[in-house]
N, C-alpha and C positions, 0 to 999 in steps of 0.2 A: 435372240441376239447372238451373233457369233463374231470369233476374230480367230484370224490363222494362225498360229503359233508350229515351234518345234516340240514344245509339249502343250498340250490343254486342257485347261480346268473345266468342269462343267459347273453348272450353278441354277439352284429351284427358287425360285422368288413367286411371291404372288403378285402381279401386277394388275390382275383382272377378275373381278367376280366372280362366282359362279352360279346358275339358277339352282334352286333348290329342287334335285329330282323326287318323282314317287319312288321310294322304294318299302312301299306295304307288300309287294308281292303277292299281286293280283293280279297284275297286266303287267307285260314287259316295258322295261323302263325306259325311258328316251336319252340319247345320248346328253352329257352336262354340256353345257352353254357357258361361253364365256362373257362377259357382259361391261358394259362398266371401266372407269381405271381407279387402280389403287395407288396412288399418290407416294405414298411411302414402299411400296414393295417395289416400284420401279425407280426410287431414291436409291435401296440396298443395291437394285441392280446395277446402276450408275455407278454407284461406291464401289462393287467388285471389279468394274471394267478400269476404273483409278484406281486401283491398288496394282491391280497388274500391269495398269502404262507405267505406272511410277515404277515398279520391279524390272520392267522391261526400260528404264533409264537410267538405273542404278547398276553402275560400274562392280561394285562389290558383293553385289548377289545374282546368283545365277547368270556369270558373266559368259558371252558368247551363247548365249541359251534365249531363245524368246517365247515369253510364254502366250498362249492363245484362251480364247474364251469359248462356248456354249451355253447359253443360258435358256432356260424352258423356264416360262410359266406354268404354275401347276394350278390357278385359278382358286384357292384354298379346296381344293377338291380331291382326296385320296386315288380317285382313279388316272385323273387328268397328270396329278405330279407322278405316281409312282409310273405310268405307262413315258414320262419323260425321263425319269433317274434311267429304265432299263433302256433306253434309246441313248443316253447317253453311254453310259457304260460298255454296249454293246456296238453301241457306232452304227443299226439297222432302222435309224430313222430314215424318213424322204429325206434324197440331197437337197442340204444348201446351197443354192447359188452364189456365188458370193465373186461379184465384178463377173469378167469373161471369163477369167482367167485360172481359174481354182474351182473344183464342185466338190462337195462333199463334206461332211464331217468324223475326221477318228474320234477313234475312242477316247477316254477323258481317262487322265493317270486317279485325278480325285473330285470328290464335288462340294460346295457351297450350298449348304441346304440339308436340308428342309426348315421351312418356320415351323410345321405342328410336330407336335409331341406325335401324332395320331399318326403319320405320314410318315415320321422320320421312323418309326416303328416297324410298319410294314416294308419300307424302301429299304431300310439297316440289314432286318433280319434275312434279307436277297443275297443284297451286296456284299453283307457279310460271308456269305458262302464265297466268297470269290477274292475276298480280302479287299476288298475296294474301296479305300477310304473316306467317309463321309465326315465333315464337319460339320456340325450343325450351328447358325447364329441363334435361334429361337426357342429350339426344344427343349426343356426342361423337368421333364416329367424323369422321374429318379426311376422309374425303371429301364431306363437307357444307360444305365451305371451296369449293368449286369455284362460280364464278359464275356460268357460263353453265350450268352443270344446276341451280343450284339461287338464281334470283335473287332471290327474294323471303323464305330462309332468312334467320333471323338464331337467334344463341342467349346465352343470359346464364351457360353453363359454357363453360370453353375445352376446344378442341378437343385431341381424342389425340394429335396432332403435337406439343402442349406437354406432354400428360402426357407422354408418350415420351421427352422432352426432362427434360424434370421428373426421373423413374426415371434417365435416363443421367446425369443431374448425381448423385443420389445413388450409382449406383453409382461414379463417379468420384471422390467424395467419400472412399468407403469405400475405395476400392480393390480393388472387386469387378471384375473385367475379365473372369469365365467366371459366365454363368448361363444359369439355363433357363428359355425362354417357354413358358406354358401358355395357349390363347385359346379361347375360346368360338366353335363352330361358325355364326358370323353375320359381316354387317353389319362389326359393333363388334369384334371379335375379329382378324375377318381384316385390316381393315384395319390394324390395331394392330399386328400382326404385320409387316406389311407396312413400316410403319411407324420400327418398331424395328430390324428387319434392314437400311433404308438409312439411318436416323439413324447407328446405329453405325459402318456401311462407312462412310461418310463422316467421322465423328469420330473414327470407328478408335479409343475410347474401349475396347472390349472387343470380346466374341465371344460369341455364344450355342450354350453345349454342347448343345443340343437348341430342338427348334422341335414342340412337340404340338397338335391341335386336338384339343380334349376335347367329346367326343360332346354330340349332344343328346338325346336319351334315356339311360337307366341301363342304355347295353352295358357290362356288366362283363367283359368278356371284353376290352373296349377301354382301359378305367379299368386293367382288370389290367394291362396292356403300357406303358400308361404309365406308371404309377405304379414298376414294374420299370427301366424306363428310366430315371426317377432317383433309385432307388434306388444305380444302377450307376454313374450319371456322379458325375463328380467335382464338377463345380460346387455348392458348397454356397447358392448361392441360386440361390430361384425366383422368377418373377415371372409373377402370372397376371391375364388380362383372363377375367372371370370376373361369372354373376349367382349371388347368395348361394344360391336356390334350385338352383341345379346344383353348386353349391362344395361342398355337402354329401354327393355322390356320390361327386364326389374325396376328400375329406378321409374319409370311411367306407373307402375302401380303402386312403389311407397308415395311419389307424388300425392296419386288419386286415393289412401287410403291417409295420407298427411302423418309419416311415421316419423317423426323428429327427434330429437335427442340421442341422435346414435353415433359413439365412433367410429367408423370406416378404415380398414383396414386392406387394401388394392395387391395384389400378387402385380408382377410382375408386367402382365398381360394387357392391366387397364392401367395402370396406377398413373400413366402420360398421357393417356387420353382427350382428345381435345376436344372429341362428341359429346363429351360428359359435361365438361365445363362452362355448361351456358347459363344463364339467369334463371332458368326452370329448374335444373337440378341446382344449384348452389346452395342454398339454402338450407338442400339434405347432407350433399357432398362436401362443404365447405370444411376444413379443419381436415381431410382423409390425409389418412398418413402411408404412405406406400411403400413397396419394394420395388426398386428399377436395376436396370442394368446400369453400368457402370459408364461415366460419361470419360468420352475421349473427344482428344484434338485431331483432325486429318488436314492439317497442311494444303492449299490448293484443290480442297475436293470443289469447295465452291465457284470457281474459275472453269475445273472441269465441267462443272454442271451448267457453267451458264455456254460452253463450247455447241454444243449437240443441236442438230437440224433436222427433220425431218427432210425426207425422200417422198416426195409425190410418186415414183417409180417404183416406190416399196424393195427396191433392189440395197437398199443400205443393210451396216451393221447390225442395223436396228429392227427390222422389219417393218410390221405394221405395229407395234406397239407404240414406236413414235409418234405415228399419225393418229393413234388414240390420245397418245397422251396430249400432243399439242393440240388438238380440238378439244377437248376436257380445260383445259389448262384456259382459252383463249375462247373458249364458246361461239368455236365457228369452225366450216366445214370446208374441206379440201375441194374442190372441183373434181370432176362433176357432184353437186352437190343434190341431196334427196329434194324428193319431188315438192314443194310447197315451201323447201327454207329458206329461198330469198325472198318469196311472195310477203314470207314472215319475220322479215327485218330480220334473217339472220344473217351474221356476216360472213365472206369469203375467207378461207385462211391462204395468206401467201407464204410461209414459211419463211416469212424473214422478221417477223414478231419478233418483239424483245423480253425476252425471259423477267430481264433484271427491269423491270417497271409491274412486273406481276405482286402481288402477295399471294405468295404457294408457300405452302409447306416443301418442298420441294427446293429449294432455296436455302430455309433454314439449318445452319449451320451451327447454331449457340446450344443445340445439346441435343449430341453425335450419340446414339445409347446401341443402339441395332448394328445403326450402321457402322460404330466403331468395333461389334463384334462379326459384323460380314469383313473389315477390314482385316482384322486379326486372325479370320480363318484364312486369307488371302497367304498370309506372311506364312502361316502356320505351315500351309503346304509350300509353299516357295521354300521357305529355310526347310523344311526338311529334302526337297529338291537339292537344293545347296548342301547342305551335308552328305547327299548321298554321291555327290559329283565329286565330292574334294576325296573322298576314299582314296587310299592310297595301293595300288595293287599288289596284291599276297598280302598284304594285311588287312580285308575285309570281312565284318561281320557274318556270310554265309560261307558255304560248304566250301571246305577247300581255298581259305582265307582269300575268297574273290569277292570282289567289288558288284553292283550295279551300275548300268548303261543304259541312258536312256533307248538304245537300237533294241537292247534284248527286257526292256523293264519290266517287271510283273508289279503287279499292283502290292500284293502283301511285303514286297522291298520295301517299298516306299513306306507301308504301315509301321513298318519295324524303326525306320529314322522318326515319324511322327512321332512314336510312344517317347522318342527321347528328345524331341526339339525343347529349345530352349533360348530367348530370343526377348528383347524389352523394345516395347514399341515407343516412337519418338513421345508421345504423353510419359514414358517413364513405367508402363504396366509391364511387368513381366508375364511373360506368357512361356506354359509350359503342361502338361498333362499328367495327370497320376496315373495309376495302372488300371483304374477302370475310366479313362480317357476322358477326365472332366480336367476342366481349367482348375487352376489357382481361384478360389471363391474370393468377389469383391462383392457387395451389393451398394448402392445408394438406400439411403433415405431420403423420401420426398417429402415436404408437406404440401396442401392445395389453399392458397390462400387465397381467401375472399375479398377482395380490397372494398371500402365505402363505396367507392363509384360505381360496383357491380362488376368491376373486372373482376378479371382471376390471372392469378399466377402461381407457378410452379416453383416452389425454391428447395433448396437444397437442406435439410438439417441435418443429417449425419452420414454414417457408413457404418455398414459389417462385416467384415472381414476374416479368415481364418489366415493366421501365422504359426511359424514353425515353433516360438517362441509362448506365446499366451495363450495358443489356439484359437477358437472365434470369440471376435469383439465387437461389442458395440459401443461406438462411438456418436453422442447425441451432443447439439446444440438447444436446449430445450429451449431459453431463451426465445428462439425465431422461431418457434411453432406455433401455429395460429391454431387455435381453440375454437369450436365452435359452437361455444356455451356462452350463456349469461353470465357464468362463473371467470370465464378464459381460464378455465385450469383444466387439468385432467378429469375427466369423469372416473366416479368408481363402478366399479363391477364385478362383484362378488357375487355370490351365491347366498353364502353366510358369511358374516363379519364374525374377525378373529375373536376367540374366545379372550374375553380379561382374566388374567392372574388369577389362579386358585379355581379356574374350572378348566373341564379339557372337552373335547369333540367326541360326539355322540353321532354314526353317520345314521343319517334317513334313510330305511327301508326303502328298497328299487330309485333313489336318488344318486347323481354323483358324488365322487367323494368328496367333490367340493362344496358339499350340499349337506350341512351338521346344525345339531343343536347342541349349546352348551351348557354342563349338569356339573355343579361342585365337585372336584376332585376328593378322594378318598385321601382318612389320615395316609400320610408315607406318599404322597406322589404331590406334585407340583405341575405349574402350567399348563398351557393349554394343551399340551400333548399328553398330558398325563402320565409323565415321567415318571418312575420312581424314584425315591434319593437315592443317595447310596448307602452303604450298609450301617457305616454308621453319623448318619444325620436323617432329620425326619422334617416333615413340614410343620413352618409353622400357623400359627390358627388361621390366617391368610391363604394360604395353600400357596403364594407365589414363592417361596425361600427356604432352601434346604437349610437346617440349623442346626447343630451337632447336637445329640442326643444326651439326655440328661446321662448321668451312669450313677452305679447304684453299689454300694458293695458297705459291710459294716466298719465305720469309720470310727478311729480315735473321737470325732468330730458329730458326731451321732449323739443323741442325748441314749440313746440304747447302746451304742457301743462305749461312750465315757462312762455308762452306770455299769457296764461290764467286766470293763476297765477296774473301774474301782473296789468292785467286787472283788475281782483276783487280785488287786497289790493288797487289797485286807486280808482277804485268805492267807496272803505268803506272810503281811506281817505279822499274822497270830500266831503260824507256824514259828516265827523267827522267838518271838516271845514264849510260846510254851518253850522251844526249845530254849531260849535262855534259863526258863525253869527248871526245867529238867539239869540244866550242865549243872544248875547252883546249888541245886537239892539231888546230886546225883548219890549221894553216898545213901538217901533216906530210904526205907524199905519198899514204899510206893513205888519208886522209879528204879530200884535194882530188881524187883520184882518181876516174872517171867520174861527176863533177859533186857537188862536196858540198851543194848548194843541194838536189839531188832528195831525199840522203839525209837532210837535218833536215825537208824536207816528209815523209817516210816517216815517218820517227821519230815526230810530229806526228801523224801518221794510226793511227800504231799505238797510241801515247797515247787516241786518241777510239775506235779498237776497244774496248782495252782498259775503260772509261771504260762506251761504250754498254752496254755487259751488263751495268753495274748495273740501267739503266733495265727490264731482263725479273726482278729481284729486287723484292717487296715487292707488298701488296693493287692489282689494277690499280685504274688508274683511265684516265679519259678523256684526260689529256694523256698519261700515260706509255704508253701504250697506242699514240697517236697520233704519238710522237716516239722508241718504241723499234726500229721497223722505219727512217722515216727513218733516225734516225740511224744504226742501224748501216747500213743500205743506201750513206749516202751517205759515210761512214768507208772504207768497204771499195774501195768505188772510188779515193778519191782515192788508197787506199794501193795499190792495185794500178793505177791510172794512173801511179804513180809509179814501180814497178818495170816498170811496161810500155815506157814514155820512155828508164827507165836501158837496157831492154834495145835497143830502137831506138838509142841511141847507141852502144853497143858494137857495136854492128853497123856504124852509119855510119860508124866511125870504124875498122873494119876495112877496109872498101870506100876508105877513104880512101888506107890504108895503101897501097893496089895503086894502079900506074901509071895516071893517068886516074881517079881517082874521087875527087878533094879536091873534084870540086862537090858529093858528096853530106854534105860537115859544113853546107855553109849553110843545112842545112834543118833544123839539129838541133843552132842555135844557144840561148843560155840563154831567150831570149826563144819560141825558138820551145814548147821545152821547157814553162816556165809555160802556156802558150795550150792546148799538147795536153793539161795534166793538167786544167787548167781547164773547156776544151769538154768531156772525157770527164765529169767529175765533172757538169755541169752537163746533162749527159743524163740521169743518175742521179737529179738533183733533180727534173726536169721528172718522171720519171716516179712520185715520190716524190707531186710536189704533186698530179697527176693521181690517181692515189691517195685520196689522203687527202680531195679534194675532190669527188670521184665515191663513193666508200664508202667511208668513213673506219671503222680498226679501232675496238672500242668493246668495255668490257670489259662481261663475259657472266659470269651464274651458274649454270655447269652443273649439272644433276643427274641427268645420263646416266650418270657415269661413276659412281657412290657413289649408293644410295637417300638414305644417313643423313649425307651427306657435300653440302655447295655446294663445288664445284671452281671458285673465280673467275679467271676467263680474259680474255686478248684475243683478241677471234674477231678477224679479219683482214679481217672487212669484204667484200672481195671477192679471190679466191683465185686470181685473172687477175695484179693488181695485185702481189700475192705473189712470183707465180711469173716475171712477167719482173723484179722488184727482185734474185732472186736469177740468173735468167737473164742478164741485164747483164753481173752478178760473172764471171758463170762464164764465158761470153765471153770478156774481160776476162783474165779469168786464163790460161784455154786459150793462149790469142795470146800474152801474156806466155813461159809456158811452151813453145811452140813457134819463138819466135823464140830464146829463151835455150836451148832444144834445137842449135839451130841452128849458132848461137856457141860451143858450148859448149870446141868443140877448138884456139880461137884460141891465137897462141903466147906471147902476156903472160904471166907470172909468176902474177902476182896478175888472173887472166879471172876477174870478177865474174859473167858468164853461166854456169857452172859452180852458184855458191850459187843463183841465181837458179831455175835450173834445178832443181836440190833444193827451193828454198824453194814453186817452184808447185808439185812434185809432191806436195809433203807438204799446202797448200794446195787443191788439188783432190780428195786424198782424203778428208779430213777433210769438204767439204761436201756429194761423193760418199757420204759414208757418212752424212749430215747427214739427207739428206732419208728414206730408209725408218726410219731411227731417230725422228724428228719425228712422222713418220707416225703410229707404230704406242705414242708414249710418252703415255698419258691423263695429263691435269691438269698439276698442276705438273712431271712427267716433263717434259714437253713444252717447257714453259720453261726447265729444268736442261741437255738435251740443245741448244736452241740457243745457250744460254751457254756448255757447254763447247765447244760447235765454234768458236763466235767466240774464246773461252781458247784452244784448244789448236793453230788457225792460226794467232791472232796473236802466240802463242811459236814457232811453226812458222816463222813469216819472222823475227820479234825473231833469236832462234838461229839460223838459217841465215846473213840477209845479215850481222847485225851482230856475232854471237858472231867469228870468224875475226878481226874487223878489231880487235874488241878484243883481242883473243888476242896482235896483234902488234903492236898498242898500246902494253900493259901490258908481255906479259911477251918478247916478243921485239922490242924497239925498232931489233934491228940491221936487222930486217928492214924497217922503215921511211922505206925510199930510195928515192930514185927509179929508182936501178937493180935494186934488189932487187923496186920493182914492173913491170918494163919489162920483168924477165929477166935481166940484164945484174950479175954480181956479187955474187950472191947468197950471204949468207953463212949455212953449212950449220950 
């Protein structure tokens, strides 16, 4: 088809079949054959030639400017179309004749076409050396998005990247997560495949129980094996990249093998098919849900369509394609007609037939999908034609801020206003191009509905979309989707069904990962993902519900911490009570006896023993924590400085007793006494505050000791610190202990170094046994075990030193003399 313009498009349509050549390469191949008419590729062609009458009538685009056509058939055959793109481009095809008047065709500024993925690839990766602009209505194979192979590609369908996306969003929708791809051995298939299998890994949306490439030719021997394949797999949908002419090979053998209950899922390619839709397949097909292109309105294309005549002189715009078409169309033959057709009641064609009394596709107007994307490339290059004319001179786009002319125009000009067109066609779509030259993505949803009567229809239930705002969307009408179950509902299609609460996914060895078995989750993790909780909640016996963890620490509330409790306010009040003894009986000789000053400092110490051990009962916290090691640290000393002094004076004041040794009381007068409990104790504090100010304990929530358990602690901060607070005591006591060893056989009545002596042995074992007991006692043990040692020494010296003196207090007063303490008259 050609038309003369002052610029001209060219345009690759399939209008005619092609034979199928050998190419096994054996014998050299025979030239391809065109055959046949394709009904709809010479619809698109029609539609290109109305987009440009109407551009070429429209006052406000491309005004003074007329644009012309060339159109080649490329017969759907890679050599046939690409050996036409380079005759267009190049302008070295045979001349057109066209009337008397005009021969020839120039070069074309851009082209319409290709329909195959397969075509537009080889023809692109040409043109594009040359920057020659290609639209494509058809191709959608996403490796056409690539810029540097293909820079001068643009197309008005979106690319399989988005269908692919498109299908994943519906099967997400449905909750389809196991199906099976089926793809046409090309281009478009493979890529799509390709496609799908990283869209998914990556969205981890689902899995595909099989991956087939369906022959190109009718091996049925291949068609048999696959068709068996999913018959066998479990995924109840299928999803195929597919052209309707080879759909009918598969769908012939689920026929003959009776493979029912599947959902269908159509690309773009089949999904309007009308070969499909008969009484034979329905039955399998019915309920498919597709991806289509995007339906538009064109104004007047039908009026244009019913205009066109054939030429018995084959000298029209149209060449012979019209006389194919009108004898296809009207099944009958132009004069002179072939040898035997009239003989055989075939009829003459006179070219004056009436279009509008036919039922053709060709006609059909009520849903424009192709040919509103052949329209759209149409504009695509007009408005960028238009924008390039309106340039305003010294202020254009290239070197030396100059415009383009159509006298001097290179093709990459024109590519440069494409990349930026920007334009909304009368249906209200905006049209415009991203930087790897795909459209704005729209898709349709179709479904295939099966009516009672045995028809079929085609209805519309959703769209998919990407916007600047939400990104891609799908929008479904479920409502009006016809079902093709017993159920009318969705079918499922899993692999494996989700795990219930309190187990989680175990994947099958060399299976997808949509392919698990589910095993009880382990204490601490939940659902079927087998989450862990978080740090502090645990699962409960159900394993679906994280529930805060018991916690554990020794409490007021405790029947071991209230018995603890109770222990220490007895301890203190017994202290409180001897010491009321002691103040009331302070003058008798029992309690003035080696020094009664040291022993209400004792008394006093043993009070804040007794006292510090509450501080290791109850939730820590940072002060108590901080001030339960001081203070017993610094308790324990003063009370064991205090029996250490008492023991040094019973000593010095042996040594006195002997001829020559009264200088040793002056050093171990009351004054001096004070100073030594004082220095010691204040060794104690230093290394308390050093402590606490170097790494200070701080309380801690274990979860060592219990999964399901927080064990709240005071770590100790640093364990050096620890170890000499207790090392001091023990020192301390040792000395005590061994100088009251010492004295022990003096001949006083009442030798105080004797209790003393008991009181540190029983004192030293007690913290002897303190530390591997500590050691080895987790959690609140830990804390219970240094409370009873600090309990059960500080009754250990209370009873030792003081128990006796009350004893002869209370209930033996006679013994309360100074001679019954001296020795001396002691009454029995």
């Amino acid at each position: 088809m050609h038309k003369t313009g002052d610029v001209v498009l060219g345009g690759l349509f399939q209008v005619h079949f092609s034979s199928v050549t050998d190419l096994s390469f054996t014998s050299q191949p025979q030239q391809p054959t065109c055959h046949g008419v394709y009904v709809l590729g010479f619809k698109l062609a029609q539609t290109m030639a109305f987009a440009i009458d109407e551009i070429n009538r429209n006052t406000n685009l491309l005004p003074n400017v007329t644009l012309g056509y060339t159109v080649y058939d490329n017969c759907l055959e890679l050599g046939i179309g690409f050996r036409g793109a380079l005759s267009l481009a190049s302008g070295q095809e045979d001349q057109i004749v066209v009337d008397d008047t005009c021969v020839g065709n120039p070069p074309v500024v851009g082209i319409v076409g290709d329909s195959s993925s397969t075509n537009s690839i080889a023809i692109s990766s040409v043109l594009g050396l040359y920057r020659v602009p290609m639209v494509s209505y058809f191709a959608t194979c996403s490796c056409l998005s690539d810029r540097q192979k293909y820079p001068s590609f643009f197309r008005t369908i979106p690319s399989d990247a988005f269908q692919v996306r498109a299908m994943i969003q519906i099967l997400k929708h449905f909750g389809w997560t196991w199906a099976g791809l089926l793809v046409i051995d090309d281009d478009y298939g493979l890529h799509a495949a390709r496609s799908f299998q990283s869209e998914l890994s990556v969205s981890g949306e689902g899995c595909l129980a099989y991956t087939e490439v369906l022959p190109w030719d009718k091996d049925t021997d291949e068609l048999r094996r696959i068709v068996d394949v999913m018959k066998k797999s479990t995924a109840r949908v299928v999803i195929v990249f597919e052209i309707p002419s080879r759909m009918i090979s598969l769908m012939e053998e689920v026929v003959r093998q009776n493979v029912t209950g599947l959902q269908w899922i159509a690309s773009e390619a089949w999904a309007e098919s009308a070969v499909l839709q008969t009484p034979h397949f329905m039955p399998y097909l019915g309920g498919t849900l597709g991806i289509t292109i995007r339906r538009g309105e064109i104004p007047g294309l039908r009026e244009f369509l019913l205009q066109i005549r054939p030429d018995q002189h084959h000298n029209s715009n149209y060449g012979n394609s019209m006389v194919r078409f009108w004898e296809f169309t009207f099944q009958c033959r132009f004069a002179p007609a072939p040898a035997g057709w009239v003989e055989g009641g075939g009829a003459i064609c006179t070219g004056q037939e009436d279009l509008g009394n036919v039922d053709t596709e060709y006609l059909d107007i009520s849903n424009l999908r192709p040919e509103y994307n052949v329209y759209k490339a149409v504009y695509a290059l007009a408005h960028s034609l238009d924008d390039m004319l309106r340039c305003k001179p010294r202020r254009g786009p290239f070197s030396g801020d100059s415009c383009a002319t159509l006298q001097s125009l290179e093709p990459w000009q024109l590519v440069y206003y494409m990349e930026r067109v920007n334009f909304t066609t009368p249906s209200g779509d905006q049209v415009s191009f991203d930087e790897n030259g795909d459209v704005v993505p729209i898709y349709d949803v179709i479904n295939w509905l099966w009516l009672p009567d045995g028809s079929t229809t085609v209805q519309n239930v959703g769209e998919v979309k990407r916007t600047a705002f939400k990104g891609e969307e799908l929008i479904l009408n479920e409502d009006k989707i016809f079902w093709n179950f017993e159920s009318k509902k969705p079918p499922r299609s899993v692999c494996s069904e989700s795990c219930p609460p309190g187990t989680h996914m175990v994947r099958r060895k060399a299976e997808p990962e949509c392919c698990f078995d589910c095993i009880p989750c382990s204490e601490g993790k939940i659902t079927n993902k087998s989450s862990s909780c978080p740090e502090d909640f645990w699962s409960n016996p159900q394993r679906d519900l994280c529930i805060p963890k018991k916690t554990e620490f020794l409490s007021y509330h405790d029947p071991l911490g209230i018995c603890l409790t109770a222990t220490s306010l007895l301890g203190t009040f017994i202290c409180v009570v001897v010491l009321g003894i002691f103040i009331y009986h302070c003058t008798t000789p029992i309690v003035r006896a080696n020094n009664s000053e040291l022993s209400f400092q004792l008394l006093l110490s043993l009070m804040l023993c007794f006292l510090c051990s509450l501080l290791f009962i109850g939730r820590p916290r940072m002060w108590t924590c901080q001030l339960r090691h001081a203070a017993f640290g610094i308790s324990f000393v003063l009370c064991v400085s205090c029996i250490l002094v008492k023991t040094m004076v019973v000593l010095a004041v042996f040594k006195a007793s002997k001829p020559g040794g009264g200088a040793s009381l002056k050093w171990f007068g009351a004054m001096q006494q004070r100073g030594t409990v004082l220095f010691l104790t204040s060794i104690q504090a230093a290394i308390c505050t050093t402590w606490l100010v170097s790494s200070s304990p701080t309380p801690h929530k274990n979860t060592q000791y219990h999964n399901d358990k927080i064990v709240y602690e005071c770590a100790v901060g640093s364990t050096v610190g620890f170890a000499v607070l207790l090392g001091y005591i023990g020192v301390l006591a040792f000395l005590s202990f061994l100088i009251a060893f010492l004295v022990r056989n003096l001949p006083d009545s009442f030798n105080e170094a004797k209790l003393i002596t008991f009181s540190m042995l029983i004192f030293c074992a007690v913290w002897v046994a303190f530390v591997p007991a500590y050691i080895s006692s987790p959690g609140k043990l830990a804390d219970a075990v240094e409370v009873f040692a600090i309990l059960a020494s500080s009754f250990g010296l209370l009873i030792t030193l003081f128990g006796p003196k009350c004893y002869i207090i209370l209930l033996r007063p006679e013994m309360n003399t100074k001679k019954a303490v001296m020795g001396r008259g002691i009454v029995s």
